[in-house]
N, C-alpha and C positions, 0 to 999 in steps of 0.2 A: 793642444798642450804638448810640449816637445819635452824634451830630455835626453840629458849626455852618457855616453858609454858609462860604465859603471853605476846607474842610477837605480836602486833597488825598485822591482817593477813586477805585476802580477801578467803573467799570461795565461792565454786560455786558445785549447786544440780540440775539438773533435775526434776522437781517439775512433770510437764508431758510431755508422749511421744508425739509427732507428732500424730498419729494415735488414740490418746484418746480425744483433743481437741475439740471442736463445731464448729461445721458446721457454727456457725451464727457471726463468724471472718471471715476475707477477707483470699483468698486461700493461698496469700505467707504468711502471718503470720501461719496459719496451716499447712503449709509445714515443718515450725522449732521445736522445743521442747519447752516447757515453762520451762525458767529457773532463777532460784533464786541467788542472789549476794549478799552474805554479808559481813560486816567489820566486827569485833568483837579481842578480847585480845582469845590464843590459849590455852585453856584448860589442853594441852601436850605438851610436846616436839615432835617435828615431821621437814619432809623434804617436800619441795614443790612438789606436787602431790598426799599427803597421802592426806586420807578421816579421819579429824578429826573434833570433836567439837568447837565450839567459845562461847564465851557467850560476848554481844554485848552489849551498853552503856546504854541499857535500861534495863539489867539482864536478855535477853532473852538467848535461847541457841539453837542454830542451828548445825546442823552434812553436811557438805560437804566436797571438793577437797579443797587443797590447792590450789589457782593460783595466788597468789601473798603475798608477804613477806613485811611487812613496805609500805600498799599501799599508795602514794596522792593522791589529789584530782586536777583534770588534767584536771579542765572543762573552758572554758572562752565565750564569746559574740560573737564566730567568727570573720569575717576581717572586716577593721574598713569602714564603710559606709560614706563618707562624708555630705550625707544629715539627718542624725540623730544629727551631729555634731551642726547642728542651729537650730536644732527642738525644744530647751530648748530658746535660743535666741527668735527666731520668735513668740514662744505661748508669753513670758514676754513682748512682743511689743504691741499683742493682747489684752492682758489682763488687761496692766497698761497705756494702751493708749500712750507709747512713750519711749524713752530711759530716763532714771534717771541717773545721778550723784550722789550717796553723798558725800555733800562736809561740811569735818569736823573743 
């Protein structure tokens, strides 16, 4: 998959090895690499897996992998909890001493 200079695009860098980390992290987190994630518009024209530049909404400029093309943002609250659902309800019972009406 290619893409033109200016193409908004996520990269990713190896910031450090596994074996360079601190001891004073828990063991499975230092069993992995520390690695870096960024959005940014694409400096060049390039194909997803080239190591190129970004420069990101802030004017910073980072160099890694391509690993995605036109990324979203694909995050949400998890599955839905029925007891959060009245936890707005039940505090306003608490707090205003009773159910309200307004009647206009």
């Amino acid at each position: 998959m290619t893409f033109k200079k200016g193409t908004w695009i996520r990269i990713k860098r190896v910031v450090m090895q596994s074996e360079e980390r601190t001891a004073q992290i828990p063991e499975d987190t230092r069993r992995v690499p520390l690695e870096m994630w960024v959005k940014g518009f694409a400096e060049q024209d390039g194909h997803l897996g080239d190591t190129i530049c970004v420069r990101t909404l802030t004017g910073r400029v980072e160099r890694g992998e391509v690993v995605e093309i036109e990324p979203v943002y694909g995050h949400d609250f998890g599955q839905f909890i029925p007891e959060i659902l009245t936890i707005g309800i039940t505090l306003r019972k608490i707090l205003d001493g009773g159910e309200h009406c307004d009647e206009s």
